[in-house]
C-alpha positions as CSV (number, residue, x, y, z in Angstrom):
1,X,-23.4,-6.6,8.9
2,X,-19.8,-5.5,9.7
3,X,-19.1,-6.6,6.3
4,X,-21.8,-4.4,4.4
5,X,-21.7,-1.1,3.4
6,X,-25.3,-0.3,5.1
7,X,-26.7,-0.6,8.1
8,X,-30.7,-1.9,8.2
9,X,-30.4,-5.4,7.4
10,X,-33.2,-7.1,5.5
11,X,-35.0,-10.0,5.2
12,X,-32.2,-11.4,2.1
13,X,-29.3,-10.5,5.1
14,X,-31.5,-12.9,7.3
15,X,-31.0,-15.9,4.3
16,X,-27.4,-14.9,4.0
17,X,-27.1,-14.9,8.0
18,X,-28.7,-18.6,8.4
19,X,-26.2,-19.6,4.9
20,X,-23.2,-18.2,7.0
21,X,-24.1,-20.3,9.8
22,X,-24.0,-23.5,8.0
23,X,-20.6,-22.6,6.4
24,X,-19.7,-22.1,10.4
25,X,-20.4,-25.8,11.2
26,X,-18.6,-27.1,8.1
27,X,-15.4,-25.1,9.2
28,X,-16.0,-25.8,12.6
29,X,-16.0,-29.9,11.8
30,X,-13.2,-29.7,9.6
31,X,-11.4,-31.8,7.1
32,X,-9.7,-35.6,7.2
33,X,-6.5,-34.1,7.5
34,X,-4.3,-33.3,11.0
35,X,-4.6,-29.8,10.4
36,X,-7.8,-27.6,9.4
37,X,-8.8,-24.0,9.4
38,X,-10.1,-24.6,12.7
39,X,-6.7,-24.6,14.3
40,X,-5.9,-21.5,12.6
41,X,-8.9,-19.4,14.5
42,X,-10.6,-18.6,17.5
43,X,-14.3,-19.1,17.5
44,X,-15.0,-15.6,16.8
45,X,-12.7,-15.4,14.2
46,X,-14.2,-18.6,12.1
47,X,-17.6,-16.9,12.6
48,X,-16.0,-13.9,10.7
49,X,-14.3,-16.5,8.0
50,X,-17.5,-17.6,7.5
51,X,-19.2,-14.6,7.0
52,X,-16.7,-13.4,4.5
53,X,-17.4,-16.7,2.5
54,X,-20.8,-16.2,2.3
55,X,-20.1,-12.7,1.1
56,X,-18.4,-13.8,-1.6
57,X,-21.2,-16.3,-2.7
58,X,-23.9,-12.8,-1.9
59,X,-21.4,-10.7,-3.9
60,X,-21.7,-13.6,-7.2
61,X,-25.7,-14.3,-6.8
62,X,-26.4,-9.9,-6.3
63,X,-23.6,-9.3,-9.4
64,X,-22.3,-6.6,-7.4
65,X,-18.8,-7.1,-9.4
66,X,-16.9,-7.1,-6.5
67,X,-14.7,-10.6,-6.9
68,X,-15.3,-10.8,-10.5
69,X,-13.7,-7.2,-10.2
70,X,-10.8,-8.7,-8.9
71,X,-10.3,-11.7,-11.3
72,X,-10.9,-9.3,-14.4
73,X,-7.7,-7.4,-13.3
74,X,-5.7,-10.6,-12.1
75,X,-6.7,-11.5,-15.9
76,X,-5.7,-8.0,-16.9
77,X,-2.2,-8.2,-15.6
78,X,-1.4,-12.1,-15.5
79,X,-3.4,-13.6,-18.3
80,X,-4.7,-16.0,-15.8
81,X,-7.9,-15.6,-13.6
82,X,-6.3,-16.3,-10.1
83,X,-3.0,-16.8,-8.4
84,X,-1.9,-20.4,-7.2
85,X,-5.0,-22.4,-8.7
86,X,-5.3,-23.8,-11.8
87,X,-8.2,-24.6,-13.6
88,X,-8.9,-26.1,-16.7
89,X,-12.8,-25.0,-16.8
90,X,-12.8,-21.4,-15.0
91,X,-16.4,-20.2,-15.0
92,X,-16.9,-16.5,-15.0
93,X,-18.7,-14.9,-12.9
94,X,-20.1,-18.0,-11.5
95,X,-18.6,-19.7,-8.4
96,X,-15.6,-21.5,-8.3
97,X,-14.0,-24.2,-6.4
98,X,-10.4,-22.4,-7.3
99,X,-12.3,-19.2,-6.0
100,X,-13.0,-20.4,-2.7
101,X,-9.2,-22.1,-2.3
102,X,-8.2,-18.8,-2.8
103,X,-10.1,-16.9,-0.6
104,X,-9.2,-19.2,1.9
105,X,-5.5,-18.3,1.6
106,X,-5.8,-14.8,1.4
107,X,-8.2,-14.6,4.8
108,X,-5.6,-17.0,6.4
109,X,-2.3,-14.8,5.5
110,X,-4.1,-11.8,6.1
111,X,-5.4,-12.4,9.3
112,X,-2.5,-13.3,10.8
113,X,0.7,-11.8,9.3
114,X,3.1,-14.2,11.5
115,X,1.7,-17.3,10.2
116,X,2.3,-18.0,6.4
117,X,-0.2,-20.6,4.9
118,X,1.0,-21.8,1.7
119,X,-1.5,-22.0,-1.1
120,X,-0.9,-25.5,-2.0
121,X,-1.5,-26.8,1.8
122,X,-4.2,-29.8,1.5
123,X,-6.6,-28.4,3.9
124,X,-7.4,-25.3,2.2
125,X,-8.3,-27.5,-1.0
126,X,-10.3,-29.7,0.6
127,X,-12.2,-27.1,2.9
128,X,-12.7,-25.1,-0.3
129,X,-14.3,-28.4,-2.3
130,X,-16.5,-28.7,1.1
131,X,-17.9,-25.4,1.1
132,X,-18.9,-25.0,-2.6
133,X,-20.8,-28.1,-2.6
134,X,-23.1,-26.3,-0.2
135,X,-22.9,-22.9,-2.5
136,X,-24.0,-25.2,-5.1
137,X,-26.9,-26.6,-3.8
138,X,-28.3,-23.3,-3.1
139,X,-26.8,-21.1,-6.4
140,X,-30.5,-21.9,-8.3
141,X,-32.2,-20.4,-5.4
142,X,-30.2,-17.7,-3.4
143,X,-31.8,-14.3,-3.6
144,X,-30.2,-11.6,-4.8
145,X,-29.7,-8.6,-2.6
146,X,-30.8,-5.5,-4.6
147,X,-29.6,-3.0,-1.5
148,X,-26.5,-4.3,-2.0
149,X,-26.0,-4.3,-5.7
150,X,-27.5,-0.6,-4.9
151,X,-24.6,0.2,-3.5
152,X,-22.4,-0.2,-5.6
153,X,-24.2,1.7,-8.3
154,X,-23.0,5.1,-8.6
155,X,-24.8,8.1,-11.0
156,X,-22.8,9.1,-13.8
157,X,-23.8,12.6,-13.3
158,X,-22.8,12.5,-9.6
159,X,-19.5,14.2,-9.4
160,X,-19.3,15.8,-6.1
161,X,-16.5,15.0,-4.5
162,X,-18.0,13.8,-0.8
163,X,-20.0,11.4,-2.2
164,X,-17.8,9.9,-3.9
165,X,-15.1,10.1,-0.8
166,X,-18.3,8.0,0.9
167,X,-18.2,5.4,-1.9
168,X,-14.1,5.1,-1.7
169,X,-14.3,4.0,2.2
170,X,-17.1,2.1,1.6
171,X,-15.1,0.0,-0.3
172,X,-12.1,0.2,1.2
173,X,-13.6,-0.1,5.3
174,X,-17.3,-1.9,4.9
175,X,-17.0,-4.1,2.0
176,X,-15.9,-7.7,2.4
177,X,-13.7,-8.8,0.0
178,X,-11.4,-6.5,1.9
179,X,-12.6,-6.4,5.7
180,X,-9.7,-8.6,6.8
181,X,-7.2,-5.9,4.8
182,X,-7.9,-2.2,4.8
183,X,-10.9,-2.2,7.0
184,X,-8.3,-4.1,10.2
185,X,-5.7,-1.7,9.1
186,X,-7.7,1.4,9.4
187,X,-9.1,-0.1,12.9
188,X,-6.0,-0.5,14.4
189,X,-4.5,2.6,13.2
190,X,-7.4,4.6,14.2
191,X,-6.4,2.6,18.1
192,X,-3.1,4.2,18.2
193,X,-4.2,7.6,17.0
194,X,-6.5,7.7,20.1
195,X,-4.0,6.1,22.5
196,X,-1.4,9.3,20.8
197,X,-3.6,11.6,21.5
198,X,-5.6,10.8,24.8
199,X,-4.3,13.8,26.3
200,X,-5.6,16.2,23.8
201,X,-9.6,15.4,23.7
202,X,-10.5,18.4,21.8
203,X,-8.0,17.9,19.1
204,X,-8.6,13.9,19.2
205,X,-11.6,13.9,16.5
206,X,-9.5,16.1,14.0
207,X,-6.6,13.6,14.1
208,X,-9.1,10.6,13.8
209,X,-10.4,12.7,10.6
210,X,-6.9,13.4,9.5
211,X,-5.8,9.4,9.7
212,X,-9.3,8.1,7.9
213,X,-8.9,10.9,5.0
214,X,-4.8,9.9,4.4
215,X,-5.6,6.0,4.7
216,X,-8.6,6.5,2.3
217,X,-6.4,8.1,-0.4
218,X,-3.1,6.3,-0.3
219,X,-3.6,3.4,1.6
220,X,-3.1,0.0,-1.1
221,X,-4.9,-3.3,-1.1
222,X,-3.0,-6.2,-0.3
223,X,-4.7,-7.7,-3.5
224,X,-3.0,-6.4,-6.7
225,X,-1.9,-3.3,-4.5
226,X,-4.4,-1.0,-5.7
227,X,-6.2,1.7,-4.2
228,X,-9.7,2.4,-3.1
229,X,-10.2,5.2,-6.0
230,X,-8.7,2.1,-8.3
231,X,-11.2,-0.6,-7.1
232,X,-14.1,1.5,-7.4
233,X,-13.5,3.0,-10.7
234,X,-13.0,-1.0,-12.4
235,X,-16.3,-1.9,-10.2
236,X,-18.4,0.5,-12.2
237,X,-16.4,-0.7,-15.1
238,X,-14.9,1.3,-18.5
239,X,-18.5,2.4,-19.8
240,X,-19.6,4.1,-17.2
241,X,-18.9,8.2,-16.8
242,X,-16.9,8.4,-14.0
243,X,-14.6,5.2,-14.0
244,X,-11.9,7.1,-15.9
245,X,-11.4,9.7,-13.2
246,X,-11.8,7.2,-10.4
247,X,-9.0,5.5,-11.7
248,X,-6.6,8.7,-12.4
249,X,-7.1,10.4,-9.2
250,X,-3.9,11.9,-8.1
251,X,-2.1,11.8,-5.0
252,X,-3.4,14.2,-2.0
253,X,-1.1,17.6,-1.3
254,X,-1.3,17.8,2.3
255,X,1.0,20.7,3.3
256,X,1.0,24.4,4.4
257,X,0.0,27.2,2.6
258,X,-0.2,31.0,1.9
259,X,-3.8,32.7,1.9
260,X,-3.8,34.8,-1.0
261,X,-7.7,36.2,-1.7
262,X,-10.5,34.4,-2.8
263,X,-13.3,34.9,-5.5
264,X,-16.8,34.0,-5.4
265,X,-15.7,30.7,-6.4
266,X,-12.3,29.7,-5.3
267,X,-10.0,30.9,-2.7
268,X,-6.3,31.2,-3.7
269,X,-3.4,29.1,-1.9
270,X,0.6,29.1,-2.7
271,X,2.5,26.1,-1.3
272,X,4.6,27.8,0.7
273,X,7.5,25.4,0.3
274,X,7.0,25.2,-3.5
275,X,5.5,28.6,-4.5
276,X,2.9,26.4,-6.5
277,X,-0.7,28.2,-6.6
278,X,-3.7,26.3,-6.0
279,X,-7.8,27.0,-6.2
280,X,-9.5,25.9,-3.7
281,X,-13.4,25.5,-4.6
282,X,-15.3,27.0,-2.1
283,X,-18.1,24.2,-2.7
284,X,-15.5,22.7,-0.3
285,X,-14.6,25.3,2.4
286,X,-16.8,27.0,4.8
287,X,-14.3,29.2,6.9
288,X,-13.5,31.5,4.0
289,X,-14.3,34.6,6.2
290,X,-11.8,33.7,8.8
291,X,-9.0,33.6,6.4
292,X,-6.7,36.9,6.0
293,X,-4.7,37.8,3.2
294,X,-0.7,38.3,4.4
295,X,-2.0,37.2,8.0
296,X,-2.8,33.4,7.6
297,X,-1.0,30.4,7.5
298,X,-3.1,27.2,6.5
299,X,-2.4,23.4,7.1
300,X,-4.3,21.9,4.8
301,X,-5.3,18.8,2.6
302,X,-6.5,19.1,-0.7
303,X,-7.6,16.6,-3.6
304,X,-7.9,17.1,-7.5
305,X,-11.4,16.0,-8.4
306,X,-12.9,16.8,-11.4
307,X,-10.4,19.8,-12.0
308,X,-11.1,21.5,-8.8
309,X,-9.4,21.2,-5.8
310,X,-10.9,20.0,-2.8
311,X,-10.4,20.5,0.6
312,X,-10.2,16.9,2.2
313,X,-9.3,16.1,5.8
314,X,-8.1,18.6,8.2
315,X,-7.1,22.0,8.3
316,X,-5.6,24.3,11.1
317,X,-5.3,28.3,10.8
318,X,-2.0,30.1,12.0
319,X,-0.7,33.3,12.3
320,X,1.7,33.9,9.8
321,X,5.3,33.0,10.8
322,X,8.5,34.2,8.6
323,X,10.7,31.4,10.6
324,X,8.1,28.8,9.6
325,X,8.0,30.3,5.9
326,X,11.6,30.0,5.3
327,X,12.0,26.3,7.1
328,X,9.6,25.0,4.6
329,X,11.0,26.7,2.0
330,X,14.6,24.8,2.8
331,X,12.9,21.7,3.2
332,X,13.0,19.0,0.6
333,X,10.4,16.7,2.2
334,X,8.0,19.7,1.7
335,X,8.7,20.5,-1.8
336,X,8.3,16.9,-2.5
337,X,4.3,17.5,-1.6
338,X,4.0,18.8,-5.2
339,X,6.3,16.6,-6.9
340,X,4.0,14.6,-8.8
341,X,2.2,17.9,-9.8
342,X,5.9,18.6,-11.7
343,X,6.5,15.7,-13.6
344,X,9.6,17.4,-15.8
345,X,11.2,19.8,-13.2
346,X,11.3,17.0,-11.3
347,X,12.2,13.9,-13.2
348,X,15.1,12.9,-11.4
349,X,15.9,9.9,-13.6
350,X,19.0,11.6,-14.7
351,X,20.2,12.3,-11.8
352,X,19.5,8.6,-10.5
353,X,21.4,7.5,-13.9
354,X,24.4,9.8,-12.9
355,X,24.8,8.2,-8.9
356,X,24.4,4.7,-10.3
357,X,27.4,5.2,-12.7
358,X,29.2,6.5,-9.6
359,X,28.3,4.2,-7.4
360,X,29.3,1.0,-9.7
361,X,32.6,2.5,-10.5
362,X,32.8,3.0,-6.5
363,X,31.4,-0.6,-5.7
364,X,33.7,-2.8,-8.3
365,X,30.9,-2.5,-11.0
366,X,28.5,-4.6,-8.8
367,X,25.2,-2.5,-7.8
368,X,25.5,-4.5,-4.1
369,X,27.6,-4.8,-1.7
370,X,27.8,-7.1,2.1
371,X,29.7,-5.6,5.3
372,X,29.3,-5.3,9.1
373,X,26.8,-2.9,9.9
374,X,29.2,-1.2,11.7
375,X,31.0,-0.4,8.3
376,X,28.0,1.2,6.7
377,X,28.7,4.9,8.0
378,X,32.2,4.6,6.7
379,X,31.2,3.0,3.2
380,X,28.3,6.0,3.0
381,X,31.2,8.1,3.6
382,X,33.6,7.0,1.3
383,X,31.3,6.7,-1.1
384,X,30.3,10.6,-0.4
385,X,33.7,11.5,-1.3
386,X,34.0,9.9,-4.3
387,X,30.5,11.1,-5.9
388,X,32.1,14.5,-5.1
389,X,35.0,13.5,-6.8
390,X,33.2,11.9,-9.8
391,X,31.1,15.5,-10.1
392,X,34.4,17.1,-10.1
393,X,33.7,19.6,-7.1
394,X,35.9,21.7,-5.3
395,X,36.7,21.0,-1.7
396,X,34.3,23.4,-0.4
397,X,31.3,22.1,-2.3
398,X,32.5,19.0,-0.8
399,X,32.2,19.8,2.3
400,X,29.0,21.5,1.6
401,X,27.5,18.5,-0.3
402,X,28.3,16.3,2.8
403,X,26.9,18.8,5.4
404,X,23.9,18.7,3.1
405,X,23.7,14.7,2.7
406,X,23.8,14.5,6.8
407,X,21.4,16.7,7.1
408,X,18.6,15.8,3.9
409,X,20.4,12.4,3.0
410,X,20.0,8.4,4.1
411,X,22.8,8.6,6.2
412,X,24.3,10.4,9.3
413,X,20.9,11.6,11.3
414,X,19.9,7.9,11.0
415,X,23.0,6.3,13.1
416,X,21.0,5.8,16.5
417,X,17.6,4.3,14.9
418,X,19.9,2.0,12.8
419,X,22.2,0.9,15.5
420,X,25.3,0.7,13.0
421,X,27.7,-0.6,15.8
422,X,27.1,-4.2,15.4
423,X,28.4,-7.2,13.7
424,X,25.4,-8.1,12.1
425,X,25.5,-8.5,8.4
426,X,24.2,-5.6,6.2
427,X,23.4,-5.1,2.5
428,X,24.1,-1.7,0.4
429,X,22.2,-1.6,-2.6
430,X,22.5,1.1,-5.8
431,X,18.0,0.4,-6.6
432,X,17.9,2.4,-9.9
433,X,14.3,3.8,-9.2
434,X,15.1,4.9,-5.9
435,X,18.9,5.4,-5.0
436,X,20.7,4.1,-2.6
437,X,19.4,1.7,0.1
438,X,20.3,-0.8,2.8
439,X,19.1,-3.3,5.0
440,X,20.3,-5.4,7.5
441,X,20.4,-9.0,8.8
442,X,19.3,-10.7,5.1
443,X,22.8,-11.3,3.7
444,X,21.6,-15.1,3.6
445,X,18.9,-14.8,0.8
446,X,22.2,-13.6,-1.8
447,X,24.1,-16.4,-2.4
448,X,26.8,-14.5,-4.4
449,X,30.7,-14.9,-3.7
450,X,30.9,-11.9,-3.4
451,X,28.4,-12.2,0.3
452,X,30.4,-14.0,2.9
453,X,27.6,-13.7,5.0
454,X,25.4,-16.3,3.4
455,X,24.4,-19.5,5.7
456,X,22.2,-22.0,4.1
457,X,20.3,-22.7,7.2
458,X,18.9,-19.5,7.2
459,X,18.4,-18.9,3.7
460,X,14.7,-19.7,3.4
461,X,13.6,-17.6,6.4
462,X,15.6,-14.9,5.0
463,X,14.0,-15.1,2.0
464,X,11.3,-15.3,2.7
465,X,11.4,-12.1,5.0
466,X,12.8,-10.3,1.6
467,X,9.5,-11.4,0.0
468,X,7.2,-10.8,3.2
469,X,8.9,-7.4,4.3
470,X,7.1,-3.9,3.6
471,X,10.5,-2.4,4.7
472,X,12.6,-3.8,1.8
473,X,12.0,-2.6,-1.7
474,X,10.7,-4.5,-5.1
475,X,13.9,-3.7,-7.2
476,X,16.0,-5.2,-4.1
477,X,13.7,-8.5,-3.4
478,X,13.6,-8.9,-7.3
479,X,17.7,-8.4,-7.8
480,X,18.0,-11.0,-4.8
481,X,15.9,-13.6,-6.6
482,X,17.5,-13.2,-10.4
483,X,20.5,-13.5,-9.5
484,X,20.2,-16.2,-7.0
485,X,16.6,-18.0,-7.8
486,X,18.6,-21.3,-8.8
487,X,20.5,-21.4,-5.5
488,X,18.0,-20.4,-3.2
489,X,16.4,-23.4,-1.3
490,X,13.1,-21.8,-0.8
491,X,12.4,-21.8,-4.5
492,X,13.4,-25.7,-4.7
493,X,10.8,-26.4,-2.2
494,X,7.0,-27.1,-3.8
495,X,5.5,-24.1,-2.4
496,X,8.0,-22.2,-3.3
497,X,8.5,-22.6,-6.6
498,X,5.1,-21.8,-7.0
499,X,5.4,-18.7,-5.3
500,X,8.2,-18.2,-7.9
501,X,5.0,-18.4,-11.0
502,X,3.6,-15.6,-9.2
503,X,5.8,-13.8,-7.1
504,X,4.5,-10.0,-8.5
505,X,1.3,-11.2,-7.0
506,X,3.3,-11.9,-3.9
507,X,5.3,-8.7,-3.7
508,X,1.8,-6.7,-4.1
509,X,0.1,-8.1,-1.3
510,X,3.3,-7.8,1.3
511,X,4.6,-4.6,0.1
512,X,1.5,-2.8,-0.5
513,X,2.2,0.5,-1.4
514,X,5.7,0.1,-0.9
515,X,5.4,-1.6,-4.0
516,X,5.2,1.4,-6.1
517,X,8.7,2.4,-5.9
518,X,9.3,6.5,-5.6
519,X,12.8,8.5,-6.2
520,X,14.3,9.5,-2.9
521,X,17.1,11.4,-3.9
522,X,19.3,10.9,-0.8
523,X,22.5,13.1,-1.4
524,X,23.4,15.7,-4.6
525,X,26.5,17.2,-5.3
526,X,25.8,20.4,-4.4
């Protein structure tokens, strides 16, 4: 039931509970091999692999379109149906042998993110080929669960924005396709928010709030790296009213914000750090009376739906503070809130265009370069100067512009959490969509001359930790595998040159969000 998105079970949940527990014993006795999926778990945690099996065979007999959801987009962007598997008879919306291989794989690297099972590992086959012969037997005479499908069912009149909030974390946090993902993500961050704030019991529930809301909105799937709005929008599929805006829901603004009046409909907010004027519907606000014009400072999330604004999370009420006003009004991470909401005034693809010609002219015309980390803070210096230079500034914007990197910028503030006095090997890198970036300890998946750091030993782990790593961009991973993808060991290896057919698949699932690349516009000339 952990894996459903209601809570009375019925009398089809007692078939699919006595299903689950046959798929139990078959995992439980394993395959011929050495190795099984047995070794992989705990008891508990194969009674939970086989519950999220049986899901998936519920999911195909109820046609709530939540897997053939999935394979419809893998179609969408690949022009296959799945990752890994191939088939030469794919049946949709019917079970699959590949299916189950696949959902093998994914509850096996997602379950334990220090372990890394390879898709093409023998046991996950033959466990797979197992399993759907007992899905078979019963496919003519499973019942479908109509509570279920109900779920998944949404009014195309039904637009208010709660409801469908309630449908987003349903499918995100009770449904099981991604209860080993999301739903273990939120869990565990929801943990740490409690353990944070154990001191502060009255202001505990409001942080819990504020955690679910932001995870709701811009958390990603490991598969395809969409998110919640995403899935449930392709779910209810193109023809239906509200799929469209599902789809397009924009980024939450979660920020401070002036009180300036209020109609009988909306109440009026400026982004302080901005100036940008919002309307808040007051269909989603009940403390408009406490609010006073020129008196009221208000910390607040809010989310376009349906071309209103609406208030989603937390909020807290200050006094107005001039201090406060100005701060936010200095600080670049708060105008950034809005960006997305200024497309042109902020389209900093110029800009980006401009520091990349710098830094190649400053780099040798190579968009990467290999040092000690100790020499980082010199090289970011250096390299300071000579965007200066390349802007043709005076001395005291220089100055200025490198007062202003240390302070806004990459570099500088970061010294301590980076620990740039070692010898370790480190990596600069010019990423067009973001700006400048570096890592540290992976010099061995480059084998360049120009990277004296490379060892082969340790080229596959370090590889694969490029690939693996949320830390470490796409454009980075990607540059390291063009240019090296015929030298690199892992990719000569069987596994991993079938990681290689589908390594945007890969990069989705370990990258998440992180995946979605954003302009961070570390240092400007003036």
């Amino acid at each position: 039931m952990e894996m459903k998105p209601y809570e009375l079970q019925s009398r089809v949940d007692l078939y699919y509970l006595g299903l689950s527990n046959q798929v139990y014993d078959l995992l439980k006795k394993g395959t011929k091999g050495d190795v099984g999926v047995r070794d992989y778990f705990q008891s508990e945690e194969l009674r939970s692999l086989a519950c999220f099996l049986t899901s998936y065979f519920e999911d195909i007999i109820s046609e709530t379109n939540i897997w053939n959801t999935f394979v419809r987009l893998h179609q969408r962007m690949y022009g296959k149906p799945l990752p890994f598997y191939k088939s030469e008879a794919y049946f949709e919306e019917e079970i699959n042998h590949a299916d189950l291989s696949f959902l093998l794989w994914y509850y096996l690297n997602v379950s334990d993110t220090n372990k890394l099972v390879f898709p093409n590992s023998p046991f996950i086959m033959e466990t797979a080929a197992v399993i759907f012969d007992l899905f078979d037997a019963e496919y003519e005479t499973a019942p479908e669960n109509q509570q279920l499908k109900d779920f998944y069912t949404i009014p195309e009149e039904g637009t208010d924005f709660y409801a469908i909030r309630s449908k987003i974390q349903g499918i995100l946090f009770e449904t099981y396709l991604f209860s080993p993902d999301t739903s273990v993500t939120l869990e565990l961050g929801l943990k740490e928010v409690i353990v944070q704030n154990s001191d502060q019991p009255l202001n505990l529930m409001n942080m819990v709030n504020a955690h679910t809301d932001e995870f709701t909105f811009e958390s990603c799937t490991k598969l395809l790296g969409l998110k919640g709005s995403v899935w449930l929008g392709e779910i209810l599929g193109p023809d239906h009213a509200l799929s469209k805006s599902l789809i397009e829901i924009p980024p939450k603004v979660t920020g401070a914000f002036l009180y300036k009046g209020q109609d009988e409909n909306d109440i009026f907010l400026e982004h302080i750090a901005s100036g940008m004027a919002f309307n808040l519907t007051k269909k989603s606000f009940d403390n408009a009376d406490d609010l006073k014009e020129g008196d009221s400072i208000l910390y607040i999330g809010l989310l376009k739906w349906h071309e209103e604004w609406w208030f989603s999370g937390v909020f807290a009420l200050n006094d107005y503070d001039a201090d406060l006003v100005l701060d936010l009004k200095n600080s670049i991470k708060s105008r950034s809130e809005v960006n997305f909401l200024r497309q042109e005034e902020n389209d900093v693809s110029g800009v980006l265009e401009q520091q990349e010609k710098a830094f190649l002219t400053f780099n040798g015309g190579a968009p990467i370069a290999f040092m000690p980390e100790h020499q980082l803070e010199a090289f970011f210096d250096e390299f300071i100067k000579f965007h200066n230079h390349y802007l043709g500034l005076s001395e005291a914007q220089q100055e200025e512009a490198k007062l202003k990197a240390r302070k806004e910028g990459f570099f500088g503030g970061e010294q301590e959490r980076l620990n740039l006095n070692g010898d370790d090997p480190a990596i600069v890198y010019f990423n067009p969509k973001v700006g400048v970036e570096s890592c540290q300890n992976l010099a061995s998946a480059f084998p360049m001359e120009s990277n004296p750091y490379f060892v082969l030993e340790d080229s596959i782990q370090e590889t694969m930790s490029l690939i693996c790593s949320e830390e470490i961009s796409k454009e980075l991973t990607l540059y390291a595998i063009e240019h090296g993808k015929d030298k690199l060991p892992l990719f000569g290896l069987p596994h991993g040159a079938l990681m290689l057919e589908d390594m945007d698949f890969y990069l989705r699932f370990y990258k998440g969000k992180h995946y979605y690349s954003k302009p961070e516009i570390t240092f400007t000339g003036v």
